[in-house]
C-alpha positions in Angstrom: -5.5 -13.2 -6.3 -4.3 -9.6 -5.0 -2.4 -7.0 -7.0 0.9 -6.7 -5.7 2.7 -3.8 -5.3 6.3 -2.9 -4.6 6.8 0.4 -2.6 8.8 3.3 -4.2 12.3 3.7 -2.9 14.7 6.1 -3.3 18.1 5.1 -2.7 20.0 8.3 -2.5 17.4 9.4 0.7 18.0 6.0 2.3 22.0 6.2 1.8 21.8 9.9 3.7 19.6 8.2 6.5 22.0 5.8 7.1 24.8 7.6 7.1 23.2 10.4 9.1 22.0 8.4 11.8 24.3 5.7 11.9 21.9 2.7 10.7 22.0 -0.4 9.3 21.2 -0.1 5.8 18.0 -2.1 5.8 16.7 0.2 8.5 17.6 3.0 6.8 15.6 1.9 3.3 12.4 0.8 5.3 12.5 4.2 7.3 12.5 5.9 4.1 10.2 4.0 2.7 7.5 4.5 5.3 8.2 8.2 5.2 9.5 8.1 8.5 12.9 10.6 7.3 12.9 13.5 10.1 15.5 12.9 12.6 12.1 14.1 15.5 10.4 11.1 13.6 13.0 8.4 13.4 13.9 9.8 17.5 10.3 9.0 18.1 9.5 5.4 16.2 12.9 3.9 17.2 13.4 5.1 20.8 10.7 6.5 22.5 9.3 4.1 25.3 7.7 6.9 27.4 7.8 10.0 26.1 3.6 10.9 26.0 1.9 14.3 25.2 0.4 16.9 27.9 -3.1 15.2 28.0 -4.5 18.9 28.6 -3.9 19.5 25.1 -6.8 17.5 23.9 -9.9 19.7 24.2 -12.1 19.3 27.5 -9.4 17.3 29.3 -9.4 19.8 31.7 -13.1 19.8 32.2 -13.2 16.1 32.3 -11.0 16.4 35.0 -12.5 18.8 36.9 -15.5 17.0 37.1 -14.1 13.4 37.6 -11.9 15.0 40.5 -15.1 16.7 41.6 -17.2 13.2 42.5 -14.3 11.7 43.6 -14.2 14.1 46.4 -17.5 14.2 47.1 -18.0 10.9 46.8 -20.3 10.9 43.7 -21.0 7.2 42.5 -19.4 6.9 39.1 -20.2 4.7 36.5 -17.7 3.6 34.4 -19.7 2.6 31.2 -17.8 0.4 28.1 -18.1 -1.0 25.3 -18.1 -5.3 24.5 -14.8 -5.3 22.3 -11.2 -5.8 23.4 -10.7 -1.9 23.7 -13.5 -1.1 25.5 -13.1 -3.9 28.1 -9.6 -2.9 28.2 -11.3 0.8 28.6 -13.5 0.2 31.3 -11.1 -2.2 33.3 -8.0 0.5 33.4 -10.0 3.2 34.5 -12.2 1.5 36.8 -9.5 -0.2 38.6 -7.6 3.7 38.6 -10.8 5.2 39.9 -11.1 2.4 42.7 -7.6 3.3 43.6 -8.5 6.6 43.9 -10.9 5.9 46.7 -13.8 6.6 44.1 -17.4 4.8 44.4 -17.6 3.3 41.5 -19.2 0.7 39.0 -18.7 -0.4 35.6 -21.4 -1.3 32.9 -20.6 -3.1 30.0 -23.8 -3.4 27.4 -25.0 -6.6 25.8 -23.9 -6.8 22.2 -26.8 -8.7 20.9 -29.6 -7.5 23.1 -28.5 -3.4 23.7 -26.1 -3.1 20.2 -23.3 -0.3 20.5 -22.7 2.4 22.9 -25.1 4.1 25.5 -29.0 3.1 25.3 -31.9 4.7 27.6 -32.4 1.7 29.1 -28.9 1.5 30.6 -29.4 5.2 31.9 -32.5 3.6 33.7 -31.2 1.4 35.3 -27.8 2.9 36.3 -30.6 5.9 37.8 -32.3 3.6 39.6 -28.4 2.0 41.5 -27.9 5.9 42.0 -25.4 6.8 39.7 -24.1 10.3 39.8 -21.5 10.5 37.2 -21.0 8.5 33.9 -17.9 8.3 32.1 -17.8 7.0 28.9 -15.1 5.3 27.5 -14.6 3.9 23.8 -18.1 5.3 23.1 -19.9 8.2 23.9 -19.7 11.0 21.2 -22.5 9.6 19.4 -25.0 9.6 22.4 -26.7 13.0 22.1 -30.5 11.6 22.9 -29.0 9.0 25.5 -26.8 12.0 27.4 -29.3 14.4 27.2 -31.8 11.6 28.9 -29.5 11.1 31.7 -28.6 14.8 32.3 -32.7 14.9 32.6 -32.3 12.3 35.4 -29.9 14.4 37.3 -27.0 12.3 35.9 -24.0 14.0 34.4 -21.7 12.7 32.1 -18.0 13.2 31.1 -17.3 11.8 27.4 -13.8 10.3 26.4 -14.1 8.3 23.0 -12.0 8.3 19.7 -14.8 7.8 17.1 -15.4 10.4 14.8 -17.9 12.6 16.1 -21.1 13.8 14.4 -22.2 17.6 13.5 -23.8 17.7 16.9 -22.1 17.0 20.1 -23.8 15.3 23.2 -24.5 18.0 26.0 -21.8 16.9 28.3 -19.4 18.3 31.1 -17.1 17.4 28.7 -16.1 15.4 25.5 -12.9 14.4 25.4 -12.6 13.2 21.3 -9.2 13.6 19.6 -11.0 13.7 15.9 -13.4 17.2 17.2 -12.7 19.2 14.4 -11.4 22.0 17.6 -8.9 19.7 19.4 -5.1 20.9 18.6 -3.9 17.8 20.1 -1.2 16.8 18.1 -1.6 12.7 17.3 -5.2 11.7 17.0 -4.7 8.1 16.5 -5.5 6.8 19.6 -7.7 4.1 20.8 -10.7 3.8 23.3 -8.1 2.8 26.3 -5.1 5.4 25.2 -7.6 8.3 25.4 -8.8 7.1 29.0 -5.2 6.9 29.8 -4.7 10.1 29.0 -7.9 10.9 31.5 -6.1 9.0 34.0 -2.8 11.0 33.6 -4.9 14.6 33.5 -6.0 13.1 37.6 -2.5 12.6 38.1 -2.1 16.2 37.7 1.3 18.1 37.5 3.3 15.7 39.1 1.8 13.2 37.0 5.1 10.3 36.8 4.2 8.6 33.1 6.8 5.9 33.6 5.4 4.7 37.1 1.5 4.9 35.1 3.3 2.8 32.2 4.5 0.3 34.8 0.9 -0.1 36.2 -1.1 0.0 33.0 0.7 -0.5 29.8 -0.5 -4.1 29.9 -4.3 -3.6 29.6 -3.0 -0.6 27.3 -1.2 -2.6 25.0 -3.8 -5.1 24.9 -6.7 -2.3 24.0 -4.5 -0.5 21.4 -3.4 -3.4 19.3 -6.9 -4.8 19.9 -8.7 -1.5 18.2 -6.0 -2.0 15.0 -5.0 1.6 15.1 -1.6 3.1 14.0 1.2 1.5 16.0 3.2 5.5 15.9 3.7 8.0 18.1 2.3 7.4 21.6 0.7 4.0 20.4 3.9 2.7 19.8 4.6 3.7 23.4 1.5 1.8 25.0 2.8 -1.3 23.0 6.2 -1.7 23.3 5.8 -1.0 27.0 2.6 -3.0 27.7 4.6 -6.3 25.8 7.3 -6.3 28.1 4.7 -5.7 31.0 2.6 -8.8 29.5 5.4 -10.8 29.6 5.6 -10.1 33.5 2.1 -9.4 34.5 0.9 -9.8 37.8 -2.5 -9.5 36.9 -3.9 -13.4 37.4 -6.8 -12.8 34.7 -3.9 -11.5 32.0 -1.6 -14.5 33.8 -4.6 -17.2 33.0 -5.6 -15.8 29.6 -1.7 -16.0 28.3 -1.8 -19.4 29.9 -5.0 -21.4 28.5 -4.4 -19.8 24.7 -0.5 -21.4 24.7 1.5 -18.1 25.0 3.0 -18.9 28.2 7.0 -18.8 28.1 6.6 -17.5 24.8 8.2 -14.0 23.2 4.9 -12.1 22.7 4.7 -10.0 20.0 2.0 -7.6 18.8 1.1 -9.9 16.0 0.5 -13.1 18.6 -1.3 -10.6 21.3 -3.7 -9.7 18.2 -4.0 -13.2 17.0 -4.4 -15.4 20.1 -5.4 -12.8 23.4 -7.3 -10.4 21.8 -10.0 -12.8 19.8 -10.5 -14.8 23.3 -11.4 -11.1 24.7 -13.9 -10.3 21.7 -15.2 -13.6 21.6 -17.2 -13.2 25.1 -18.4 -9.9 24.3 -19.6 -11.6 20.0 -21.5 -14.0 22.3 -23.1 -11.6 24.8 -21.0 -12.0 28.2 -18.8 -8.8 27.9 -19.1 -8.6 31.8 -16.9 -11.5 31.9 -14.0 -9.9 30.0 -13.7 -7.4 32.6 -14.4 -9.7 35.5 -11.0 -11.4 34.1 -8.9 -8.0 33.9 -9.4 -7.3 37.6 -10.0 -10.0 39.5 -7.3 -11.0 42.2 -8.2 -14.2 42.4 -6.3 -17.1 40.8 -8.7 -19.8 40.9 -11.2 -17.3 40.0 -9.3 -15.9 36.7 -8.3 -19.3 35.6 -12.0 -20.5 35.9 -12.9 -17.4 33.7 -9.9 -17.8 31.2 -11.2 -21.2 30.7 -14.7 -20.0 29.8 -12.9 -17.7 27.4 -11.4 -20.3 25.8 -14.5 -22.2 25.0 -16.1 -19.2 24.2 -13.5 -18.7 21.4 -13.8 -21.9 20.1 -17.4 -21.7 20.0 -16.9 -18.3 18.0 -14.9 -20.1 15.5 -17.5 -23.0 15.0 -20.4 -20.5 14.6 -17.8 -18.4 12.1 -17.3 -21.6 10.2 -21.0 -22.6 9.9 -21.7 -19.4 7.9 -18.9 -19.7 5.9 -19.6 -23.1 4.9 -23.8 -21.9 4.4 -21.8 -19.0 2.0 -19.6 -21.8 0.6 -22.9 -24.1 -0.5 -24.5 -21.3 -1.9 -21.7 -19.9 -3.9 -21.6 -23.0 -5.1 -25.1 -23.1 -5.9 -25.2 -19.8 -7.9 -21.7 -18.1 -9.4 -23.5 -14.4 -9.5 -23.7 -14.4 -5.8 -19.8 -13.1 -5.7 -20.2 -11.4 -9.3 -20.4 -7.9 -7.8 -18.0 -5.3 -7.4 -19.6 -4.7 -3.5 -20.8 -8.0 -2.2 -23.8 -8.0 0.1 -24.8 -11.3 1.3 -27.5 -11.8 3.7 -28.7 -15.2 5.8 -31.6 -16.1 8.6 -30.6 -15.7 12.0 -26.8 -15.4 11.5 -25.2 -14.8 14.8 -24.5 -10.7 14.9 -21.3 -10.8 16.6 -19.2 -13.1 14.2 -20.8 -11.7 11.0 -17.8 -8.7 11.0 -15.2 -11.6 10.7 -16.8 -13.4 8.4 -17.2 -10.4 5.6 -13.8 -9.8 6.5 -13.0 -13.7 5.3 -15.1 -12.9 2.7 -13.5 -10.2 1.8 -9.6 -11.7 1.9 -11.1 -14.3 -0.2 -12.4 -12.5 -3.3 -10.6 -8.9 -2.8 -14.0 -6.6 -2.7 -15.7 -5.0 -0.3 -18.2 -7.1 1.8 -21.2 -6.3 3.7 -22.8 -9.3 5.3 -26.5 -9.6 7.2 -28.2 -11.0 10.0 -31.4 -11.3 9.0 -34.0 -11.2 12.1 -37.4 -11.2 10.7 -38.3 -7.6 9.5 -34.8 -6.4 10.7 -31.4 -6.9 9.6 -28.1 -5.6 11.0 -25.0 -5.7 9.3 -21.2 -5.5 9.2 -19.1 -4.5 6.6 -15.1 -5.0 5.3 -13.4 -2.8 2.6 -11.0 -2.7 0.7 -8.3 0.0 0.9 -9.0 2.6 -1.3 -12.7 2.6 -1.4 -14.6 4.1 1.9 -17.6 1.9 2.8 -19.2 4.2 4.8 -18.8 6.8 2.2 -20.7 3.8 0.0 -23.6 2.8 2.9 -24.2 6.8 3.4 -25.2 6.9 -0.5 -27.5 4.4 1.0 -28.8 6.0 3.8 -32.6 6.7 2.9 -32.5 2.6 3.6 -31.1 2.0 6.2 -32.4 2.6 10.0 -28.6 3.4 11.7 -25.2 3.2 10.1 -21.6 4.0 11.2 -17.9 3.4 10.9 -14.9 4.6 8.9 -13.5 4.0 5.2 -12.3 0.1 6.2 -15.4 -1.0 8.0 -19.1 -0.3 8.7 -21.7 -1.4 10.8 -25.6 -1.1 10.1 -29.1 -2.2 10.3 -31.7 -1.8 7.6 -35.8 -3.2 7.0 -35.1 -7.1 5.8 -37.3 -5.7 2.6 -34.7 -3.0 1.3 -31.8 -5.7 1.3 -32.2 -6.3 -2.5 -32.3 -2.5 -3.4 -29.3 -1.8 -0.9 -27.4 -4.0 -3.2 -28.1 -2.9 -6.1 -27.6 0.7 -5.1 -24.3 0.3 -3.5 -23.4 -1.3 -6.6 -24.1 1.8 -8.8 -22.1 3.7 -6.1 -19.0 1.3 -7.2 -19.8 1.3 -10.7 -20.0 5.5 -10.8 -15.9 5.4 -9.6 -13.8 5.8 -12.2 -11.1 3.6 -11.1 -12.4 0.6 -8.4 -9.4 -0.5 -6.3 -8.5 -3.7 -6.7 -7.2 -5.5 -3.0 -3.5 -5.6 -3.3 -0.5 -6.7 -1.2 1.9 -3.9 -0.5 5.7 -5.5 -0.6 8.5 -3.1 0.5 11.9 -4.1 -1.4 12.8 -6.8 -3.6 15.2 -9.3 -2.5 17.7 -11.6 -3.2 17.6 -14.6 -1.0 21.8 -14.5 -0.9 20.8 -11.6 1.3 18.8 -13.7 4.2 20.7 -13.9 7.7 19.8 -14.7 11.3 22.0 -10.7 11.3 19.6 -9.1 8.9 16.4 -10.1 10.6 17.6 -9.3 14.1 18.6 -5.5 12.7 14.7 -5.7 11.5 13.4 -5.9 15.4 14.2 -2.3 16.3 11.1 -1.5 13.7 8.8 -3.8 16.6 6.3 -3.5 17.2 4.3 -4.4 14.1 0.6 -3.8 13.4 -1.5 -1.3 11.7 0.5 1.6 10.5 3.8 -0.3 11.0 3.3 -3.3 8.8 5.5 -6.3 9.3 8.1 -5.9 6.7 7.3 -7.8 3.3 9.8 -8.7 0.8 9.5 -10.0 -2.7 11.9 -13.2 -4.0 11.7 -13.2 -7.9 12.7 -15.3 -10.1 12.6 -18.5 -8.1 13.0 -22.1 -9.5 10.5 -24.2 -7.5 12.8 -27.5 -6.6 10.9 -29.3 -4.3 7.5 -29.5 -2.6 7.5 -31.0 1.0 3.9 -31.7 2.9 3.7 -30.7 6.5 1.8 -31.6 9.6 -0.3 -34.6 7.8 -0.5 -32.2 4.1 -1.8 -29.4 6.4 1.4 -26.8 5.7 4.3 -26.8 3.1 7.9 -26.2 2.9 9.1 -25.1 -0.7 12.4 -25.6 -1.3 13.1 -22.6 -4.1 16.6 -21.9 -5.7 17.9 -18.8 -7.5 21.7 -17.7 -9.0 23.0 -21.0 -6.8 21.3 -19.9 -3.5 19.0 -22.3 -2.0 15.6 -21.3 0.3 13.4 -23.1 2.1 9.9 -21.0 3.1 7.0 -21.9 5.0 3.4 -22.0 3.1 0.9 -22.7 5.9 -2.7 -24.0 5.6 -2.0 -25.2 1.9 -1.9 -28.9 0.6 -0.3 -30.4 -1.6 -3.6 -30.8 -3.7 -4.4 -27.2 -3.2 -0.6 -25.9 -4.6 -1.2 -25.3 -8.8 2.7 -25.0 -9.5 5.2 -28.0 -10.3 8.8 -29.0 -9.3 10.7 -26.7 -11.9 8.3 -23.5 -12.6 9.4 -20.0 -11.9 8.0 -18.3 -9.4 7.6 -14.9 -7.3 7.8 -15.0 -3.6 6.0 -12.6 -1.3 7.1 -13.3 2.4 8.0 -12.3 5.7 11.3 -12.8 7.8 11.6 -14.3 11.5 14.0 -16.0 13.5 13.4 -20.2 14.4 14.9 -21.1 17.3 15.5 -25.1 18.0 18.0 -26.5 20.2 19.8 -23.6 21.0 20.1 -22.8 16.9 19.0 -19.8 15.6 18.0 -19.8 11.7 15.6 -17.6 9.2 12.2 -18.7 8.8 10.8 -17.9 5.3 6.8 -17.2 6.0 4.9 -17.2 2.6 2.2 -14.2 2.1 1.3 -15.0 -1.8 2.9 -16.7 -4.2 2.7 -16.3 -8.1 3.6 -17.7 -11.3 6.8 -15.3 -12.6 4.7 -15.3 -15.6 1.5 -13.6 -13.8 0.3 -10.5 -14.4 -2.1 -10.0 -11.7 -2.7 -6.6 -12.9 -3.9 -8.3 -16.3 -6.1 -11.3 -14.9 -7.6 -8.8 -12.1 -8.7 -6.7 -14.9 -9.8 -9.0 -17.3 -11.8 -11.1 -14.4 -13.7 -7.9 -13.5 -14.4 -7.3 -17.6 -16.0 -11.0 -17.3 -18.2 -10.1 -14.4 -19.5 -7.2 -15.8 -20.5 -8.6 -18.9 -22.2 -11.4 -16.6 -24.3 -8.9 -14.8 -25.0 -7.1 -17.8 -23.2 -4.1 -17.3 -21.7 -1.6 -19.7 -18.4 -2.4 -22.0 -16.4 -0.8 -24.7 -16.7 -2.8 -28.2 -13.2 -3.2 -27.3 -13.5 -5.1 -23.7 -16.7 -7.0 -25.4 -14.4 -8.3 -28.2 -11.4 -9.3 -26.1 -13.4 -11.1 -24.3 -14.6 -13.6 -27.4 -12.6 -16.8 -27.5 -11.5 -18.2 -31.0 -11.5 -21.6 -31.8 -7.7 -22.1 -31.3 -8.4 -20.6 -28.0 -11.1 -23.4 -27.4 -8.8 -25.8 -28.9 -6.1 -25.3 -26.5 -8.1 -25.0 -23.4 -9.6 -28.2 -23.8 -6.6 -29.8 -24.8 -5.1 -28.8 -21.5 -8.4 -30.0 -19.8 -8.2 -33.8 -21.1 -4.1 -34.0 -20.5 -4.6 -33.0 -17.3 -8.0 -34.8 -16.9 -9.4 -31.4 -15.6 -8.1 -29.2 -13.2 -8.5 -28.9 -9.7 -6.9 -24.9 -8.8 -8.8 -21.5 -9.6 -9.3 -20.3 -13.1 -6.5 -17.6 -12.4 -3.5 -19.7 -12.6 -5.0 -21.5 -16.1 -3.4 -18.3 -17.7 0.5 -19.2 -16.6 -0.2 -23.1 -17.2 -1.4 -22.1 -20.5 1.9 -20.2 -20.8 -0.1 -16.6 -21.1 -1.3 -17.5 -24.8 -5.0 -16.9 -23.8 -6.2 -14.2 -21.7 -8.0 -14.5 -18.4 -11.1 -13.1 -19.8 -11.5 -15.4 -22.6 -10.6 -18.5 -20.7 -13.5 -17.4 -18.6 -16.2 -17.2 -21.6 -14.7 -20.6 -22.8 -15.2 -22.6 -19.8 -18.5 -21.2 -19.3 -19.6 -22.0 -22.7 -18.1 -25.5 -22.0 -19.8 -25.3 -19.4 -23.4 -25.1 -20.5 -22.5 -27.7 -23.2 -22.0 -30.5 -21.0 -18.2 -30.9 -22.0 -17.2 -29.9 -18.7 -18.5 -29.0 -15.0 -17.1 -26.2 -12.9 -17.6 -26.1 -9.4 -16.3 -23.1 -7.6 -16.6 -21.9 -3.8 -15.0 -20.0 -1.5 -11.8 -22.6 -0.7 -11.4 -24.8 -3.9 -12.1 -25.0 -7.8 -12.3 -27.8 -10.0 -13.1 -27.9 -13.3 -14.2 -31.6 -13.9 -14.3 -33.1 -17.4 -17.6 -34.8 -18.7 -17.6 -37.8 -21.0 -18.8 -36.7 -24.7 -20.2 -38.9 -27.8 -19.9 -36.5 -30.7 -19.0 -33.6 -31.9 -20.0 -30.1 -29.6 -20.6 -27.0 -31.8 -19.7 -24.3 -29.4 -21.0 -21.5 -31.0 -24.1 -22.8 -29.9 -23.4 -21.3 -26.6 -25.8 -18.8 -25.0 -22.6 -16.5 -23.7 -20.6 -17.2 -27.2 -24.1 -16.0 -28.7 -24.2 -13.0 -26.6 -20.9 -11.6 -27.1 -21.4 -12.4 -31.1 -24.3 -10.3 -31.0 -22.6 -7.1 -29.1 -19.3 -7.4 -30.8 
């Protein structure tokens, strides 16, 4: 369950917006409600396709280009050197193939994930020595490599730095470093990605007469890829590389790009930044989760049809392989959550397995994560080593949490969202525990929520009213497809789709009738009945099927009108606490005691429906909100450990399974009833 949230809205700004400007009106409301009011910022977000900053802005861009101009002349081998993720293949293959055009000597080196980790490594330098490189220019990496660049200056090897990673106190001694986030570059948006800020290289080499529409045509497909691939802001000049590089997707003549849209379905298909991110971009980071990077690249700039379709295949399977390794450890989670409750009891969950493949274990904290709203850090332990990756939640900064822990830890990194790290196997246990105290020392620990932008009432859907959304395209980070909440709806009918795999609901309000699309939810899984009210959170698109054009309702989360997630999120953390035997008011402690009618009803419930088979959450509206969350909690449990009932929770499904009883069951007997007697 998330919290949802509806955004503020003031209708007096958005009437002046749209009468200023000339807009529709729901343009004009979700303008002002992403702050986006200035008529240089609404100029910028709705029409700009190439408008792009003087890259000389940006500290050292003219030293970088100086001394990339400089080997060029000379003929200095260059060394273009990546990173293993979709913006630093993206990275590497834009400016190599720029550089090659250039009439440069050049190479490109793409570390190992699992056998070199992140960034530049002294081995690399060794061996890129030993093949005679002159030159190295970083791209989506670099501004952490102090030791490694002052190695390869030692070598006789200079290096030019362009990266977009925060950089540390001290920077590498380089020609140049070209980072939009040093605290000394006036650039104006810092929001770029790896393969925007080596664009921006490429355009300083173009020099004065640098045409950005003609470097748009050539690039803005790898660019687009890159930029939604790194999840930054889709504003400003990102919105640029995107919007441009879609259109250019849709047309490519690279064969690699050509294969890859091929062999993952997209071909003849309106791409959007939402399919790019959810089909191209995994195949791309799958190669480099499973150590083959090299291959990504090999795809962006090969000319070679058979060639690119023989790669794009390998991509494939690579992908699929990713998922099956994700699903293994989800499943290993799954058993052991299953096994022992406490595991997920924590406001910061830290769970670490043997051998778990390093590149997938980001995406599966970040499922993780989705599934119980908290931060998650899991770990790949590896004997006496184990490296990590973490997903937050917005609102509390995980690498503000792991640098609390940094006496443990050998290396950690990242931003607020999302850390990576690698500690001794033997301070896993304290690690948790302290990053714990770090969340239990906030005063107010965010819950996950799901940020809708207007209420709406489904009289107001229309194939017009989605096709005025599209000028807000492209969506992604920043720029959040819009998300609308239906209230009030009378669930009328429940249709199973694709063999019980998706669901239509058929929902009516004030004589209007929707249909909306639930996907991966059965008909077993879905805890509402024909006739309940219920709140709608869900996106807007447009179906198209023989030569009709119609709304399609997308379900994000769906609620009892009854719900108070605010309520139930609250009182399901009170419940965890007392489980882990933390600290609670008299107050929290006594709200939390069930009284026999409570019991009474609960159980009730449990034999008319003989059991249940959906999360404890929705037990609150079935029950028709006349026991809290927190108490319904302590009651199961307590009917738990008496043998009237057996719960069995994981990370997909709940039931609560009724037991057959001879006699009567004195509850009070209950170690938690006993607990909560004694503290209340």
């Amino acid at each position: 369950m998330k919290l949802w949230t509806i955004a503020p809205f003031d209708r007096n700004a958005a009437n002046k917006l749209q009468n200023q400007y000339g807009l529709p009106g729901i343009i004009a409301m979700l303008l002002q409600i992403r702050h986006i009011t200035s008529q240089e910022d609404i100029v910028d977000f709705l029409n700009n396709d190439c408008e792009i900053d003087d890259p000389f802005t940006i500290k050292d861009m003219d030293k970088a280009c100086k001394r990339v101009q400089a080997a060029i002349d000379n003929g200095e081998f260059i060394c273009v050197y990546g990173d293993y993720d979709a913006d630093g293949v993206t990275s590497t293959a834009l400016l190599y193939s720029y550089l090659e055009a250039a009439g440069a000597r050049v190479m490109y080196y793409i570390p190992s994930r699992e056998a070199e980790g992140y960034g530049m490594n002294m081995a690399a330098v060794d061996a890129l020595h030993q093949k005679g490189v002159q030159l190295i220019v970083t791209v989506d990496n670099g501004v952490a490599a102090v030791e490694e660049i002052r190695y390869a200056k030692s070598l006789g090897i200079d290096t030019v730095v362009t990266d977009h990673h925060q950089p540390q106190e001290v920077l590498p001694d380089a020609c140049a470093v070209v980072d939009l986030h040093r605290a000394d570059c006036p650039a104006r948006f810092k929001q770029l990605s790896g393969v925007g800020v080596a664009f921006k290289l490429m355009m300083a080499l173009e020099g004065a007469y640098c045409d950005v529409d003609v470097l748009l045509d050539n690039y803005a497909d790898l660019l687009s890829l890159g930029t939604i691939g790194d999840i930054v802001d889709l504003k400003s000049e990102n919105r640029v590389f995107v919007k441009r590089g879609l259109q250019s997707l849709m047309h490519t003549d690279r064969a690699g790009i050509e294969a890859l849209i091929r062999t993952s379905g997209l071909a003849n298909r309106q791409l959007t930044a939402g399919n790019v991110s959810y089909t191209l971009v995994p195949r791309i980071n799958a190669v480099g989760r499973l150590g083959l990077s090299g291959k990504s690249v090999e795809l962006l700039l090969t000319e070679d049809r058979e060639e690119a379709e023989k790669i794009a295949v390998a991509m494939d399977y690579d992908n699929t392989e990713r998922r099956q390794i994700e699903s293994t450890i989800i499943e290993k989670i799954d058993e052991r959550v299953r096994r022992d409750p406490s595991l997920v009891m924590d406001k910061v969950l830290v769970i670490d397995g043997e051998s778990w493949h390093q590149g997938v274990v980001g995406i599966v904290a970040a499922r993780i994560r989705e599934i119980y709203g908290k931060p998650t850090i899991i770990l790949s332990r590896d004997g006496d080593r184990a490296k990590a990756s973490g997903r937050s939640v917005e609102g509390f900064s995980l690498v503000d949490a792991v640098a609390a822990c940094a006496d443990l830890l050998d290396h950690y990194g990242g931003h607020p969202m999302a850390v990576g790290l690698s500690i001794p196997s033997q301070n896993i246990d304290v690690f948790r525990k302290r990053i714990n105290e770090v969340a239990d020392a906030m005063d107010d620990m965010p819950f996950d929520c799901l940020h809708i932008d207007c209420k709406l009432n489904p009289s107001a859907i229309s194939v017009e009213l989605v096709e005025e959304l599209a000028v807000l395209q492209p969506y992604g980070a920043g720029n959040p497809t819009p998300v609308f909440g239906f209230y009030n709806m009378v669930l009328t009918n429940i249709v199973p789709l694709s063999n019980n795999k998706h669901l239509r609901l058929v929902l009516t309000r004030g004589g209007v009738t929707m249909s909306a699309m639930l996907f991966f939810t059965s008909t077993d899984e879905f805890p509402y009945e024909k006739g309940e009210l219920l709140d709608i959170a869900a996106t807007l698109d447009i179906n198209e099927y023989n030569n009709k054009r119609s709304v399609s309702v997308i379900i994000k989360d769906v609620k009892a009108h009854s719900e108070n997630p605010q309520e139930i999120l609250t009182g399901k953390r009170v419940f965890e606490c007392f489980c882990r035997g933390g600290s609670l008011s008299r107050k929290q402690l006594r709200d939390l005691l069930p009284d026999r009618n409570d019991f009474a009803l609960l159980y009730r419930f449990l034999r008319e429906h003989n059991g249940y088979r959906h999360a404890a959450e929705t037990l609150v509206s079935r029950l028709q909100n006349r026991i809290s969350y927190g108490r319904i909690r302590v009651a199961l449990e307590a009917m738990n450990e008496l043998g009237l009932i057996r719960i069995e929770e994981g990370l997909k499904s709940a039931r609560i399974l009724l037991n057959p009883v001879s006699g009567k069951v004195d509850l009070e007997t209950a170690t938690i009833i006993k607990k909560l007697r004694e503290v209340t």
